[in-house]
N, C-alpha and C positions, 0 to 999 in steps of 0.2 A: 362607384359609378363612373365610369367613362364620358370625359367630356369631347362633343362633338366640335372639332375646329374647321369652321367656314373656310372653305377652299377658294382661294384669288387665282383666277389666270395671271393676272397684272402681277403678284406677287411669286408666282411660282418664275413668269420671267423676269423677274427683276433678279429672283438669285441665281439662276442659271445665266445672265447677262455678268452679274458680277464673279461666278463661278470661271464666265469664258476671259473676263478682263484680266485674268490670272495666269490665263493660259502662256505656254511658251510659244505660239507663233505669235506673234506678232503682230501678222495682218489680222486677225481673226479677234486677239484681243483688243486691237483697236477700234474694231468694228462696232464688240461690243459697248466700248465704252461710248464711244459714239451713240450708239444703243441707247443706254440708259438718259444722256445729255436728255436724246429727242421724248426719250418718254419722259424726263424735269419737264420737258419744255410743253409736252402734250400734244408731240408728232408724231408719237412712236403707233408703227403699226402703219404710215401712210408713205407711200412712196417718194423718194428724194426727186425723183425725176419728173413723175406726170403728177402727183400730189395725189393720185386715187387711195382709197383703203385697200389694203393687202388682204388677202383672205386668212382666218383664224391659221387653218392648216399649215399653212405657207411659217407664219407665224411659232407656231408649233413645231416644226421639225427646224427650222432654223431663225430663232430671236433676235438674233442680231442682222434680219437681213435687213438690207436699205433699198434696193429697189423690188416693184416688181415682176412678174414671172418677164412679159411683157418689156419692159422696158431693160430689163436683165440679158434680156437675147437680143435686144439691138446695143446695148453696150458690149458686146462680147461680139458681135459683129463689126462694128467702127474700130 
């Protein structure tokens, strides 16, 4: 009989954050690691800049972001 294992978001990006801390770039690993600190520390998921929550999706296509959409396109503007 096939045992049913309980699916984590939080778990699914915690290995693909440590998947990306592996990575050869560099920035991208560092991000991640960075990454995971905020989710020890229980920031992960909220924006460095305006402190709002990020949306799941945002989340989802990239774990290791640190700001959001918002605040991402006035950093890249300054």
């Amino acid at each position: 009989m096939a045992t049913t294992v309980p699916f984590s978001m939080e778990g699914y990006r915690k290995a693909t954050l440590l998947r990306l801390a592996q990575d050869a770039d560099s920035a991208r690993a560092t991000r991640a690691i960075e990454a995971l600190e905020r989710m020890q520390a229980g920031a992960y998921g909220y924006c460095i800049a305006c402190g709002m929550k990020m949306p799941e999706a945002s989340l989802e296509s990239r774990p290791e972001r640190r700001r959001c959409s918002s605040c991402a396109a006035l950093a890249n503007v300054a």
